[in-house]
N, CA and C atoms as a LAMMPS dump frame, in Angstrom:
ITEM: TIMESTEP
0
ITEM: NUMBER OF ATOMS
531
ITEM: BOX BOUNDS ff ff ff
-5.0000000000000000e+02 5.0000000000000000e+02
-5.0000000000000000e+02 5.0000000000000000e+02
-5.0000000000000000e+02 5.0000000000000000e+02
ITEM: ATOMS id mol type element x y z
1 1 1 N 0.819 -1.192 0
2 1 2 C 0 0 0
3 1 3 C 0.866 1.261 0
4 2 1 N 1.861 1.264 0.846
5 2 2 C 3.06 2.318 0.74
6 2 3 C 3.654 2.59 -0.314
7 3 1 N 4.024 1.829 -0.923
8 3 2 C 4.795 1.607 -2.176
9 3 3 C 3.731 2.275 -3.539
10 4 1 N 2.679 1.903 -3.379
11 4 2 C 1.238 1.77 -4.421
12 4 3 C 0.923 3.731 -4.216
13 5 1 N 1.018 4.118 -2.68
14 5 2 C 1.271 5.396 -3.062
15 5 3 C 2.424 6.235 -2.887
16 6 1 N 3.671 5.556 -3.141
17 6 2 C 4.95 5.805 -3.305
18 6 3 C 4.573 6.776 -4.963
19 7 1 N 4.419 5.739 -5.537
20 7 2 C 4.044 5.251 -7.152
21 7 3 C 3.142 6.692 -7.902
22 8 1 N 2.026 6.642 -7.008
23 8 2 C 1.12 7.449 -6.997
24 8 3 C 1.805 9.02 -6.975
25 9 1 N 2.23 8.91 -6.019
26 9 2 C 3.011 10.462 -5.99
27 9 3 C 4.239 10.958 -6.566
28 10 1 N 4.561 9.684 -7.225
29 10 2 C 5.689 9.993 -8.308
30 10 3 C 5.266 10.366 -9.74
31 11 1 N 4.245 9.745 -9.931
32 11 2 C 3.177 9.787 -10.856
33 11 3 C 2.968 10.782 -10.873
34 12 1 N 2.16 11.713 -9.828
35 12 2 C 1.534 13.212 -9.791
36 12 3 C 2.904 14.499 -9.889
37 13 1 N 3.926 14.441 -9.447
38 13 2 C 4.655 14.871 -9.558
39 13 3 C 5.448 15.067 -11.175
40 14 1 N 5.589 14.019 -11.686
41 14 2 C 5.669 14.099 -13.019
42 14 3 C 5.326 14.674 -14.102
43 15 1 N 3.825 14.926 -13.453
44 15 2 C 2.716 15.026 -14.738
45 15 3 C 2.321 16.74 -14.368
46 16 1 N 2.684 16.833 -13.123
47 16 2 C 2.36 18.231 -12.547
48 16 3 C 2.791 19.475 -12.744
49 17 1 N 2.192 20.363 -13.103
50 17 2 C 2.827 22.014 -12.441
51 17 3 C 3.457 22.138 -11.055
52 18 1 N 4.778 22.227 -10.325
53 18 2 C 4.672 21.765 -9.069
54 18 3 C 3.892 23.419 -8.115
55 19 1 N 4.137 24.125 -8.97
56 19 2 C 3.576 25.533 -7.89
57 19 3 C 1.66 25.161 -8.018
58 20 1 N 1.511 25.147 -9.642
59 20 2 C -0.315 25.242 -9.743
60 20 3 C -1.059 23.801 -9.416
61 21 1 N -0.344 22.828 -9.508
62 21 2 C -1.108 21.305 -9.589
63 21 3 C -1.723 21.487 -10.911
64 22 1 N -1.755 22.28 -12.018
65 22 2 C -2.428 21.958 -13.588
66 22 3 C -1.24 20.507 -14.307
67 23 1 N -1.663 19.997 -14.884
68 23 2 C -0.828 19.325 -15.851
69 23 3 C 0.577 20.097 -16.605
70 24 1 N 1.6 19.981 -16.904
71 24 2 C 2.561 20.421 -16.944
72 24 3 C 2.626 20.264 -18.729
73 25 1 N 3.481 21.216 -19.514
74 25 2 C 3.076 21.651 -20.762
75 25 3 C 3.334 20.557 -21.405
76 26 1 N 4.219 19.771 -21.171
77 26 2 C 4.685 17.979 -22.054
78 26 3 C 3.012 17.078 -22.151
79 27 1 N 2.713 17.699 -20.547
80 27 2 C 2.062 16.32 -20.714
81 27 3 C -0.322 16.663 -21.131
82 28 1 N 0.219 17.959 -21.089
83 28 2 C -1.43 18.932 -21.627
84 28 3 C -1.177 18.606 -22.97
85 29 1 N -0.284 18.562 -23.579
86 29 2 C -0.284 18.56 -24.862
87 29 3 C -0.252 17.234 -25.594
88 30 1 N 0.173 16.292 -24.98
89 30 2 C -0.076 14.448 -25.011
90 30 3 C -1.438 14.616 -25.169
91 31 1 N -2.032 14.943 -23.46
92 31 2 C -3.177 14.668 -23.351
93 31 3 C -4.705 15.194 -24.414
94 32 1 N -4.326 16.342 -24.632
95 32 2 C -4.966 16.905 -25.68
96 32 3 C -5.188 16.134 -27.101
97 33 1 N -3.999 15.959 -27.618
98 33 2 C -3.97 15.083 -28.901
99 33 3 C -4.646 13.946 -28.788
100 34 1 N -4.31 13.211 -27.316
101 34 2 C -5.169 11.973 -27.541
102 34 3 C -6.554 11.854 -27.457
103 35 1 N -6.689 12.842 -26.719
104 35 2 C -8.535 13.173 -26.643
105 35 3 C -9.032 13.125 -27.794
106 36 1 N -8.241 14.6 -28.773
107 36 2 C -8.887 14.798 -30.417
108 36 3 C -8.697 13.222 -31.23
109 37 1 N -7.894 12.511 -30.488
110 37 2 C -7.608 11.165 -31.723
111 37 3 C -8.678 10.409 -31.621
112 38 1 N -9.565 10.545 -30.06
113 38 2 C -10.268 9.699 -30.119
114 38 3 C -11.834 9.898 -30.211
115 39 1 N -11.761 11.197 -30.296
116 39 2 C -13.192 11.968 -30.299
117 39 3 C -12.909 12.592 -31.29
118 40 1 N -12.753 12.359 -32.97
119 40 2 C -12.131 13.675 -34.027
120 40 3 C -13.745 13.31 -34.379
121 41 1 N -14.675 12.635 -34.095
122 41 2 C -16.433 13.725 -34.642
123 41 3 C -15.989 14.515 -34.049
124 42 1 N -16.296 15.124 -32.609
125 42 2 C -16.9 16.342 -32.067
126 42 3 C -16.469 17.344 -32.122
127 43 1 N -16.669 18.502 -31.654
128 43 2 C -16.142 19.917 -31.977
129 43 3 C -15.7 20.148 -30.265
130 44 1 N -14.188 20.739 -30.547
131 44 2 C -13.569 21.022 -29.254
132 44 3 C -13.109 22.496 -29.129
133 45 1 N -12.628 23.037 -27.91
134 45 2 C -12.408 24.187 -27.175
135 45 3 C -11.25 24.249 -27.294
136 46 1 N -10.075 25.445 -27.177
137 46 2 C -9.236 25.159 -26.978
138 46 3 C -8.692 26.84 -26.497
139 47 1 N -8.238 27.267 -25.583
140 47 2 C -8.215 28.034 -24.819
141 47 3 C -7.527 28.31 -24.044
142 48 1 N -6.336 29.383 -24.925
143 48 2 C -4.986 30.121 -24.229
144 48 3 C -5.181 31.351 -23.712
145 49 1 N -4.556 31.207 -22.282
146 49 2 C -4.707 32.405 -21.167
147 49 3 C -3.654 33.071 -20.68
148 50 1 N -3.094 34.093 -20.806
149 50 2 C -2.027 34.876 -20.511
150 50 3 C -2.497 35.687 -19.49
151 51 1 N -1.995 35.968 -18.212
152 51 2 C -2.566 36.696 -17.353
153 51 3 C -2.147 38.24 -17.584
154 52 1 N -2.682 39.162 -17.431
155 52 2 C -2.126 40.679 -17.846
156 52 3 C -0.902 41.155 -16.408
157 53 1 N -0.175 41.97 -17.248
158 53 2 C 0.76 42.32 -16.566
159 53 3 C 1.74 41.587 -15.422
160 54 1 N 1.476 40.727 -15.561
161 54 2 C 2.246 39.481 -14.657
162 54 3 C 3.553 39.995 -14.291
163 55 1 N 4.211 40.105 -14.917
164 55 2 C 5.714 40.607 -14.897
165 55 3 C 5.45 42.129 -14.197
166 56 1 N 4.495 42.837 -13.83
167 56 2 C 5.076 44.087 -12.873
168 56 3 C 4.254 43.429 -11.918
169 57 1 N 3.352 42.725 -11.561
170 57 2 C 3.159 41.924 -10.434
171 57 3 C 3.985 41.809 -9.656
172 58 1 N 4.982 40.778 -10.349
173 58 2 C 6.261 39.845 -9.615
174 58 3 C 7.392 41.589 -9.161
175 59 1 N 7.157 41.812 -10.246
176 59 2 C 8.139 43.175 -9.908
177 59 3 C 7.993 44.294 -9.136
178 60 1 N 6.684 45.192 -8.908
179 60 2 C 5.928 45.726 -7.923
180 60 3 C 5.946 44.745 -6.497
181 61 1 N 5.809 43.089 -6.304
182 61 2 C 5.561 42.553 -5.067
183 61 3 C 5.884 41.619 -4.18
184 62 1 N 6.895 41.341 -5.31
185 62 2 C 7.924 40.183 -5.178
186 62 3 C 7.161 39.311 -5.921
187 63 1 N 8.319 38.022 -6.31
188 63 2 C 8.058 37.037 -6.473
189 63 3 C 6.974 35.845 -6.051
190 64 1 N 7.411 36.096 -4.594
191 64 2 C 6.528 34.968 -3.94
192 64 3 C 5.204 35.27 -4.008
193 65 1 N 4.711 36.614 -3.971
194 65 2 C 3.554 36.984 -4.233
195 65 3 C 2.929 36.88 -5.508
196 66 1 N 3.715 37.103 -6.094
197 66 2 C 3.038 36.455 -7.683
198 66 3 C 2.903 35.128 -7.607
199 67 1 N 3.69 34.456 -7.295
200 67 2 C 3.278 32.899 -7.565
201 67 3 C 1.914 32.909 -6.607
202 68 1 N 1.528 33.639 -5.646
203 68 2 C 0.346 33.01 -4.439
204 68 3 C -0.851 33.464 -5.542
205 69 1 N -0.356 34.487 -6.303
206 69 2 C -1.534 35.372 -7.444
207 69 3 C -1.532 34.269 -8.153
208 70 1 N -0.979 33.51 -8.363
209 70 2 C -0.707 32.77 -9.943
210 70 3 C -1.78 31.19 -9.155
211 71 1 N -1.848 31.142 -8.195
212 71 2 C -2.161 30.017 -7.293
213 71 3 C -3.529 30.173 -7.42
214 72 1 N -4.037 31.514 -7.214
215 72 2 C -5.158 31.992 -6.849
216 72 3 C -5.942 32.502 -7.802
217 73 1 N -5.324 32.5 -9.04
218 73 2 C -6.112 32.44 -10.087
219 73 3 C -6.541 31.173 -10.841
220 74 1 N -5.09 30.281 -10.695
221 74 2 C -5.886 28.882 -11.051
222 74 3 C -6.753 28.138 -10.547
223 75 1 N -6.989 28.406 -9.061
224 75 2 C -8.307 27.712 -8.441
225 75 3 C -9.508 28.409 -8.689
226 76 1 N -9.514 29.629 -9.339
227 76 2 C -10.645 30.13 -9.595
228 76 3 C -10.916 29.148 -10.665
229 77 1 N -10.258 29.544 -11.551
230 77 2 C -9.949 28.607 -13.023
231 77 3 C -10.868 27.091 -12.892
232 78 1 N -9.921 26.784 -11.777
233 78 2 C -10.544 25.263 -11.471
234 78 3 C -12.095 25.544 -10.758
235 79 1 N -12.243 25.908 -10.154
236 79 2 C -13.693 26.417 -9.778
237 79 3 C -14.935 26.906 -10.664
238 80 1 N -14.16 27.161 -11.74
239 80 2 C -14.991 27.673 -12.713
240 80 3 C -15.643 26.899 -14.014
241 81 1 N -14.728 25.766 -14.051
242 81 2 C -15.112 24.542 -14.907
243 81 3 C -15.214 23.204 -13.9
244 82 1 N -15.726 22.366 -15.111
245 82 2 C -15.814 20.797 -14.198
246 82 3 C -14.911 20.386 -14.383
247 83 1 N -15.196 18.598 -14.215
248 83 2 C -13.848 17.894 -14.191
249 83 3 C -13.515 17.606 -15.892
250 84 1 N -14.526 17.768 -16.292
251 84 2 C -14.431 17.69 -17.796
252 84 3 C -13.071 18.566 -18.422
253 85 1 N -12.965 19.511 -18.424
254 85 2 C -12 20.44 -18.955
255 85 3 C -10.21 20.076 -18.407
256 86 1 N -9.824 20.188 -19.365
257 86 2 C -8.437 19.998 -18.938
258 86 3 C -7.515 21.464 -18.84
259 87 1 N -6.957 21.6 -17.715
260 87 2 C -5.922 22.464 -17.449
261 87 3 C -4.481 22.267 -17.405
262 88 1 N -3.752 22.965 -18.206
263 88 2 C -2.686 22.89 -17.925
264 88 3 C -1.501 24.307 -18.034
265 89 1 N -0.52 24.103 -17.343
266 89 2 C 0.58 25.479 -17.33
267 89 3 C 1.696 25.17 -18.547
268 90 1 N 1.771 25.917 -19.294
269 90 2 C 2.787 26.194 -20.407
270 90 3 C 3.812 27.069 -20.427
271 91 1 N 3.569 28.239 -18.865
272 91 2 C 4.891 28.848 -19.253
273 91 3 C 5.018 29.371 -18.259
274 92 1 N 5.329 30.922 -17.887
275 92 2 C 5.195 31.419 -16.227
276 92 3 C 3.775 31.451 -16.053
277 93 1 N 3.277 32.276 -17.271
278 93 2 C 1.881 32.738 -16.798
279 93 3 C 0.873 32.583 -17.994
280 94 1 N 1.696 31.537 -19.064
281 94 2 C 0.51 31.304 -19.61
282 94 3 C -0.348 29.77 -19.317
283 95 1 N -1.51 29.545 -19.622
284 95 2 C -2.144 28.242 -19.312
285 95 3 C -2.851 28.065 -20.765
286 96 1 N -3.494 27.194 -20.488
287 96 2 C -4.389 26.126 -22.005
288 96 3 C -5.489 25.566 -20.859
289 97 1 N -6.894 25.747 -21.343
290 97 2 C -7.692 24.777 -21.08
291 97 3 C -8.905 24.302 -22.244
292 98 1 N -8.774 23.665 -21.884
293 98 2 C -9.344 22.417 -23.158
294 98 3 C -10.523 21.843 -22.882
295 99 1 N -11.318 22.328 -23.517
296 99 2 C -13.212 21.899 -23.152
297 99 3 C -13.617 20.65 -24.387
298 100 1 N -13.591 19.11 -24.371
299 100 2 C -13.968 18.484 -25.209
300 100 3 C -15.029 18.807 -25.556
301 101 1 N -15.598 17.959 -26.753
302 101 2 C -17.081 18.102 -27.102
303 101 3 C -18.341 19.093 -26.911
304 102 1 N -18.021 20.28 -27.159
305 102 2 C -18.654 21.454 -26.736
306 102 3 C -20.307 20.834 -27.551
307 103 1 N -21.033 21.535 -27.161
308 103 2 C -22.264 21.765 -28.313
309 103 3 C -22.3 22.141 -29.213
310 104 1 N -21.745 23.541 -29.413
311 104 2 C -21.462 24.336 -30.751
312 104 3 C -20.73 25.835 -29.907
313 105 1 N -20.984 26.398 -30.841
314 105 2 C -20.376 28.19 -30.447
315 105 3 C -21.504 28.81 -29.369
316 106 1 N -22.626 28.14 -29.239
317 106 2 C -23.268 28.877 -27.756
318 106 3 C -22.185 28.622 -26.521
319 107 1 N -22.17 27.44 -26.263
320 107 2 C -21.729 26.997 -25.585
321 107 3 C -20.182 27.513 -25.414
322 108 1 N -19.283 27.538 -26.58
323 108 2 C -18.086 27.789 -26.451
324 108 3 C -18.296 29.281 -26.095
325 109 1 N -18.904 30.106 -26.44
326 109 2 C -18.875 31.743 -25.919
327 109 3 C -19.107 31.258 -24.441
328 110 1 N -20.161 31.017 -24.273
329 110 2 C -20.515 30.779 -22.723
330 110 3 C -19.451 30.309 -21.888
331 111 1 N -18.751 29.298 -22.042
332 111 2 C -17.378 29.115 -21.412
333 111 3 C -16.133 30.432 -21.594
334 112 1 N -16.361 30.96 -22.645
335 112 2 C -15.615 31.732 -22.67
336 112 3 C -15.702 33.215 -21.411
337 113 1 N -17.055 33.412 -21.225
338 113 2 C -17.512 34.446 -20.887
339 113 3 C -17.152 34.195 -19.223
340 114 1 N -17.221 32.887 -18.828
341 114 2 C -17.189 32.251 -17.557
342 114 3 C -15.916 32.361 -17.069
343 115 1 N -15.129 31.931 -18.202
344 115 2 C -13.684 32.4 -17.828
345 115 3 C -13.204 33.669 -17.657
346 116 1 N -12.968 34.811 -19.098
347 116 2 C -12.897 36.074 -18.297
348 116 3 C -13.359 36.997 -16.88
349 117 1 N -14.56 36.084 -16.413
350 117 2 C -14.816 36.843 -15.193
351 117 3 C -14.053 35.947 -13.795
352 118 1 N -13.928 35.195 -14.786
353 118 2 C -12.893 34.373 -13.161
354 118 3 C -11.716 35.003 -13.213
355 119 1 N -11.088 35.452 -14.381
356 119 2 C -10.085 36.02 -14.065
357 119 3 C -10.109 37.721 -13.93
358 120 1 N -10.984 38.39 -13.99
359 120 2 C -10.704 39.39 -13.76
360 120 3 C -11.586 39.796 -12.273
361 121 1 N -10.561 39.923 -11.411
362 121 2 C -10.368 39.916 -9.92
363 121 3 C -9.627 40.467 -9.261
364 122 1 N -9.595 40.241 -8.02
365 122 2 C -7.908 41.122 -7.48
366 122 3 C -8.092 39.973 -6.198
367 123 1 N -6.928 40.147 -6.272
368 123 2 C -6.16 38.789 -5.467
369 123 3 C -5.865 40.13 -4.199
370 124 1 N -5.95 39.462 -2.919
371 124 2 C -5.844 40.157 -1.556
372 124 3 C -5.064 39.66 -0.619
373 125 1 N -3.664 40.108 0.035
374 125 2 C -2.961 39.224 0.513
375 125 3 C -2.343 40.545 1.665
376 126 1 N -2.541 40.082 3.213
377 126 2 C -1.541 41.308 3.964
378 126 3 C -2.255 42.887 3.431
379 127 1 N -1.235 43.385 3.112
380 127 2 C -1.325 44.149 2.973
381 127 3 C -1.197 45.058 1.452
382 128 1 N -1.539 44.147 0.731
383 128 2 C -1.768 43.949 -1.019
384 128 3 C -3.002 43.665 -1.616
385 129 1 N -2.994 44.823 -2.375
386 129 2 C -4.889 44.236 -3.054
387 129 3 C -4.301 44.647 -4.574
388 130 1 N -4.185 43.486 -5.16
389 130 2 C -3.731 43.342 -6.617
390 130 3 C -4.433 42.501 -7.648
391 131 1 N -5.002 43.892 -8.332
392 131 2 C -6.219 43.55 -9.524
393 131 3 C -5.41 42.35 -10.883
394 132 1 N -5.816 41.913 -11.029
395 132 2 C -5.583 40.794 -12.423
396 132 3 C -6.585 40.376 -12.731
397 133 1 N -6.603 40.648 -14.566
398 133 2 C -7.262 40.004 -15.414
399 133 3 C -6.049 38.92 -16.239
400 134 1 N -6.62 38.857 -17.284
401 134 2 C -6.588 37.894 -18.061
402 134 3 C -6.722 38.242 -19.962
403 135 1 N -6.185 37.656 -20.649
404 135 2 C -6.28 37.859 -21.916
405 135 3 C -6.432 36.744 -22.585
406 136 1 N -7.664 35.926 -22.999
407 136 2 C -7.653 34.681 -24.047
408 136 3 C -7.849 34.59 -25.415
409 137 1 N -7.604 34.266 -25.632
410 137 2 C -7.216 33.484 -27.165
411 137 3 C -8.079 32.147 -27.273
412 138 1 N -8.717 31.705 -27.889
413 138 2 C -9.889 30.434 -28.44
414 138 3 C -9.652 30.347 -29.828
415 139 1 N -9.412 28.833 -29.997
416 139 2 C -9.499 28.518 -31.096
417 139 3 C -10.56 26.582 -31.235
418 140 1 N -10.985 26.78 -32.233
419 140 2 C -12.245 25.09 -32.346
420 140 3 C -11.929 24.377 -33.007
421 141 1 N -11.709 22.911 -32.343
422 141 2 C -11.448 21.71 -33.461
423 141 3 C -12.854 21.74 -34.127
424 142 1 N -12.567 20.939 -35.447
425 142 2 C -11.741 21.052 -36.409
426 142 3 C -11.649 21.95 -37.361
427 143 1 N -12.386 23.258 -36.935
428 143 2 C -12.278 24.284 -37.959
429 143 3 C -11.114 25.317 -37.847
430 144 1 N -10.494 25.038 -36.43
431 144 2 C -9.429 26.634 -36.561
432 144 3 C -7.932 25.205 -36.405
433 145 1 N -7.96 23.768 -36.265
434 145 2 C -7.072 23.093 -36.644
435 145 3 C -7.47 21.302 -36.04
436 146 1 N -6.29 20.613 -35.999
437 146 2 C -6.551 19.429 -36.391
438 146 3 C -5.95 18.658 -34.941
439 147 1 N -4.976 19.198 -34.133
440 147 2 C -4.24 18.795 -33.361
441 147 3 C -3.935 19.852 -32.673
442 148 1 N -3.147 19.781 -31.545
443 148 2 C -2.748 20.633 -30.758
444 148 3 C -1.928 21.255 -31.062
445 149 1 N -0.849 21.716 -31.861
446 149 2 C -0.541 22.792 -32.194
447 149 3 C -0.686 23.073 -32.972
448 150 1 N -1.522 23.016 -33.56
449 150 2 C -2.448 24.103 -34.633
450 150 3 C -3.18 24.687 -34.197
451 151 1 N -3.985 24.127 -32.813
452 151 2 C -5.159 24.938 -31.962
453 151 3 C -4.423 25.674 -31.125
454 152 1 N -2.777 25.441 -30.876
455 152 2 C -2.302 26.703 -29.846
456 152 3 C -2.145 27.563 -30.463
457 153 1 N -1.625 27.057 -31.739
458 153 2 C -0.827 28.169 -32.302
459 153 3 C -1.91 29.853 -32.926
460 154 1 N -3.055 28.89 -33.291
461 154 2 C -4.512 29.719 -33.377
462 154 3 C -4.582 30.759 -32.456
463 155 1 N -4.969 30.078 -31.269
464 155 2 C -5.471 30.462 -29.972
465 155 3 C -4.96 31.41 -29.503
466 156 1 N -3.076 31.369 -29.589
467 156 2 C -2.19 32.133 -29.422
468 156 3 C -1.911 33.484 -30.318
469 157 1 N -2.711 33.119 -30.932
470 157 2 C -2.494 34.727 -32.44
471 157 3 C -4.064 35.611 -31.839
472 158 1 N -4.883 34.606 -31.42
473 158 2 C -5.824 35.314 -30.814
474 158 3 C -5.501 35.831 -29.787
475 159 1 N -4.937 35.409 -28.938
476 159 2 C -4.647 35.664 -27.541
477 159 3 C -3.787 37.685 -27.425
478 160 1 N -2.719 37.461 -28.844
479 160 2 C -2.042 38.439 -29.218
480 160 3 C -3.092 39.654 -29.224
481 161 1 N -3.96 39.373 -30.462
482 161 2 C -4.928 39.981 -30.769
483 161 3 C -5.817 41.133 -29.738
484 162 1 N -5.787 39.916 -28.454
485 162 2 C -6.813 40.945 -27.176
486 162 3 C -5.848 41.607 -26.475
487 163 1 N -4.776 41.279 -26.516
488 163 2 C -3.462 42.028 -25.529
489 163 3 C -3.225 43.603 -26.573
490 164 1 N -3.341 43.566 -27.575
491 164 2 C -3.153 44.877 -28.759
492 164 3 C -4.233 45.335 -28.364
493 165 1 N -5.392 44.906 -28.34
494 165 2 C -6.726 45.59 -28.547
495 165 3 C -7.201 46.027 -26.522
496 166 1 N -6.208 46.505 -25.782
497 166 2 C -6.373 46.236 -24.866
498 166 3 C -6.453 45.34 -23.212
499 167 1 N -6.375 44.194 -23.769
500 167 2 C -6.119 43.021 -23.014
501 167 3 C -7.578 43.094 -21.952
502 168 1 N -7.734 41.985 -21.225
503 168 2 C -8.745 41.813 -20.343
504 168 3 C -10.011 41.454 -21.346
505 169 1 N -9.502 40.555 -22.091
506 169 2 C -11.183 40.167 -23.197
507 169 3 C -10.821 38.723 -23.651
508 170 1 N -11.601 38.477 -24.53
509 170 2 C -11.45 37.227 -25.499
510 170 3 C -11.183 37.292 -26.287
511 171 1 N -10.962 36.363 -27.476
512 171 2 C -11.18 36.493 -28.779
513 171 3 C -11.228 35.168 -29.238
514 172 1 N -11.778 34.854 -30.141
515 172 2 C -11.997 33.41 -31.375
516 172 3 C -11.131 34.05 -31.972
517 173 1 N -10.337 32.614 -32.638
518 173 2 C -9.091 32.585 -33.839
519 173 3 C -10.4 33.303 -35.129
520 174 1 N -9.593 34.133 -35.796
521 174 2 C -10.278 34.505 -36.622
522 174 3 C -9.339 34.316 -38.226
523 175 1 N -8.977 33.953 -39.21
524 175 2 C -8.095 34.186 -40.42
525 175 3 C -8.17 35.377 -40.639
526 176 1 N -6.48 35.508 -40.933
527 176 2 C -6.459 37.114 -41.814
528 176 3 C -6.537 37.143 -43.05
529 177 1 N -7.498 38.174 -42.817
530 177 2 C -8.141 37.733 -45.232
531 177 3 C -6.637 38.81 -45.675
């Protein structure tokens, strides 16, 4: 039994963000592909999040305080979807979450809409009250791509898109005519 969760926690550790507990960028991106391999009917989510200003966060409050911000936005995150959705961390402060089998574009706005308000908040700590939003990027199997990096890479031009146009919004991958 020791050993069985020896195993277990070597396991979680592996696969982990060790600051957020999201899935770690090797293994969101496994996981992703295999989902689309095995569900390529349905229409999927795919949903890159850059938090705004992160970097004068850490720099205005220290470090450690950003990471407790960075903590405290992903449990919103997680609070805000089911177990259905997959989360994972890709970089300091960017994430991916991944909604299989949506219904259609009601549904994907609606998740979308759910998310920007989870992230735009202010995290409260001591003697610190520090506002953060969020900037996403969405892109849909199989119309904005086929696999996972085609849907980041989407997601991620969108993501650009709301950070120019202001930041603190959404956007769907859109083509440039």
């Amino acid at each position: 039994d020791a050993q069985k969760q020896e195993l277990e926690a070597l396991e979680y550790k592996a696969t982990r963000d060790p600051l957020t507990g999201v899935y770690n960028k090797e293994v969101i991106i496994k996981k992703i592909d295999k989902y689309i391999l095995g569900n390529s009917q349905g229409m999927h989510m795919f949903m890159f999040v850059d938090f705004d200003n992160y970097k004068s966060i850490n720099d205005k409050y220290g470090h450690l305080k950003g990471d407790k911000a960075l903590v405290f936005m992903i449990n919103r995150i997680k609070n805000t979807f089911t177990e259905g959705e997959m989360i994972g961390r890709i970089g300091g402060d960017e994430f991916i979450i991944f909604a299989g089998n949506i219904s259609g574009m009601d549904e994907a706005e609606k998740k979308a809409r759910l998310l920007k308000e989870a992230l735009d908040t202010t995290y409260s700590s001591e003697a610190s009250v520090i506002p953060i939003s969020g900037s996403i990027g969405i892109s849909i199997y199989p119309k904005d791509g086929l696999n996972c990096e085609q849907l980041m890479e989407r997601a991620d031009a969108a993501m650009y898109n709301v950070k120019r146009q202001g930041k603190n919004n959404y956007q769907f991958y859109s083509p440039v005519s």
